[in-house]
C-alpha positions as CSV (number, residue, x, y, z in Angstrom):
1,X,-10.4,-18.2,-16.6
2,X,-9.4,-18.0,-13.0
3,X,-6.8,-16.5,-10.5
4,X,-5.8,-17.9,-7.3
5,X,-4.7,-15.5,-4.8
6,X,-1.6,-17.4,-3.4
7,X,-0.2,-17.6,-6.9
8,X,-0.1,-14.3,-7.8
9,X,1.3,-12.9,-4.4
10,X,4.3,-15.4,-5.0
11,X,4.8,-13.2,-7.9
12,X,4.6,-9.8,-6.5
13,X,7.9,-8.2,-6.7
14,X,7.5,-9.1,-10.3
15,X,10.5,-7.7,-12.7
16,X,12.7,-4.9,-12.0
17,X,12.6,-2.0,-14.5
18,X,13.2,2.1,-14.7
19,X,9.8,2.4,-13.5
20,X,9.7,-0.2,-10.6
21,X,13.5,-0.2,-9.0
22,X,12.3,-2.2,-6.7
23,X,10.1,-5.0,-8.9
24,X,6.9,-4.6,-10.1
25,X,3.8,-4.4,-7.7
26,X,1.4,-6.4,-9.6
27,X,0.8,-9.3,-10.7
28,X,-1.3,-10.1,-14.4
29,X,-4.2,-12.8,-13.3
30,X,-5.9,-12.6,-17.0
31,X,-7.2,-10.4,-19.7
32,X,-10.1,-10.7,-22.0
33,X,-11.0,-8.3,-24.4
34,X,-10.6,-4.4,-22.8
35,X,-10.5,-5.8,-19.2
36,X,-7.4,-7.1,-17.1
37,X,-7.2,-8.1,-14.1
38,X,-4.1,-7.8,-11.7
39,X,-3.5,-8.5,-8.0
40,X,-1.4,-5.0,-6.7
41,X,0.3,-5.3,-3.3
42,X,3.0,-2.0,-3.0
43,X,5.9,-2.2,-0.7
44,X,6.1,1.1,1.4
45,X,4.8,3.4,-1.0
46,X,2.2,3.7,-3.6
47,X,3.8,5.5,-6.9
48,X,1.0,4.3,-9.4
49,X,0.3,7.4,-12.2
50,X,-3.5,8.1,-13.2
51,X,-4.6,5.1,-15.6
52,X,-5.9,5.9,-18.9
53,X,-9.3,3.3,-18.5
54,X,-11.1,2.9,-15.7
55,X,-11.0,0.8,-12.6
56,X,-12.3,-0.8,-9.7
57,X,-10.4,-2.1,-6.6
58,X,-11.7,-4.8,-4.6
59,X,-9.5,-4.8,-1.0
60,X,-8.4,-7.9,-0.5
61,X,-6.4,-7.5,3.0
62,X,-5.2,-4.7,5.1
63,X,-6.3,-1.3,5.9
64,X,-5.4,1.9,5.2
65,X,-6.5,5.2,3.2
66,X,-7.0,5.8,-1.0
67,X,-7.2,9.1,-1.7
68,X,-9.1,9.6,-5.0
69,X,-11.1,12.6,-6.5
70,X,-10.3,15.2,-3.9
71,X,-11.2,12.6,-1.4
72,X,-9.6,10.5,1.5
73,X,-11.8,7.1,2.0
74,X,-10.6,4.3,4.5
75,X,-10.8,1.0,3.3
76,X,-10.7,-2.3,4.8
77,X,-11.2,-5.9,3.1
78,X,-14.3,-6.5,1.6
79,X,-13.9,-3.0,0.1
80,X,-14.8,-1.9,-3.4
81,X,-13.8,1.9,-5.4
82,X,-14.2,2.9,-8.8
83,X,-11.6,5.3,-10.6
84,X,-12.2,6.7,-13.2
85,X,-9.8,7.0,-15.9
86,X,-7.7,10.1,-15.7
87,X,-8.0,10.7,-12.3
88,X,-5.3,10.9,-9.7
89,X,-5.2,8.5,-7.0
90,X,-2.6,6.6,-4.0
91,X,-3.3,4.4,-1.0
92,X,-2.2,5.8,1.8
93,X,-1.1,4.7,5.4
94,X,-2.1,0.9,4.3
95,X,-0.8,-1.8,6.6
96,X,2.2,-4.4,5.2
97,X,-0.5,-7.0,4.4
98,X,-2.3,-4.5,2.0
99,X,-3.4,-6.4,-1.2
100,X,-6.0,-5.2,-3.8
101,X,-7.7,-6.8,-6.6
102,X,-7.8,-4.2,-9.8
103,X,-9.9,-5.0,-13.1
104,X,-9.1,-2.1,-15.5
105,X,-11.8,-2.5,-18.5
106,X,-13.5,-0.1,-21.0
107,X,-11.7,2.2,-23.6
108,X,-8.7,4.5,-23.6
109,X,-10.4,7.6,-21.5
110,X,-13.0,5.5,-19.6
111,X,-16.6,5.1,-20.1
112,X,-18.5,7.8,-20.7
113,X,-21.8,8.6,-19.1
């Protein structure tokens, strides 16, 4: 399996629902097992809910702030968090070219230690 970059970000807005007026932020690049991979670039504003697995973001382009765990980290590409599942979380202040790599894996809850 493989996911090229330019592909998915000709993808993003993706469908228009009730919970993304204004198209879906993501893109799906693959999933295997409990793990899926997406590309997410928001427009404007970041509205994403805690997740119910956990996850890793690997920043792509831009800059800006993700605000995680009572915590307010600025990232820039190259960039990797974790987030557990469960926890609130929102990039912040990040710059029109923002673009992130997520890989949600594991079960329903997260990992635990």
């Amino acid at each position: 399996m493989n996911a090229r970059l330019p592909d998915l970000l000709a993808r993003i807005p993706g469908p228009v629902s009730p919970t993304w007026p204004k198209g879906e932020p993501f893109a799906i690049a693959f999933q295997h097992g409990s793990m899926t991979v997406e590309l997410y670039r928001p427009a404007e504003r970041d509205t994403q809910a805690p997740h119910d697995r956990d996850e890793l973001y690997f920043i792509v382009s831009g800059t800006g702030t993700l605000v995680h765990g009572g915590r307010r980290d600025a990232f820039a590409p190259g960039d990797v968090f974790f987030v557990p599942a469960g926890q609130a979380h929102r990039f912040v202040d990040f710059s029109a070219d923002f673009a992130t790599w997520v890989v949600f894996y594991g079960p329903e809850g997260g990992e635990q230690p």
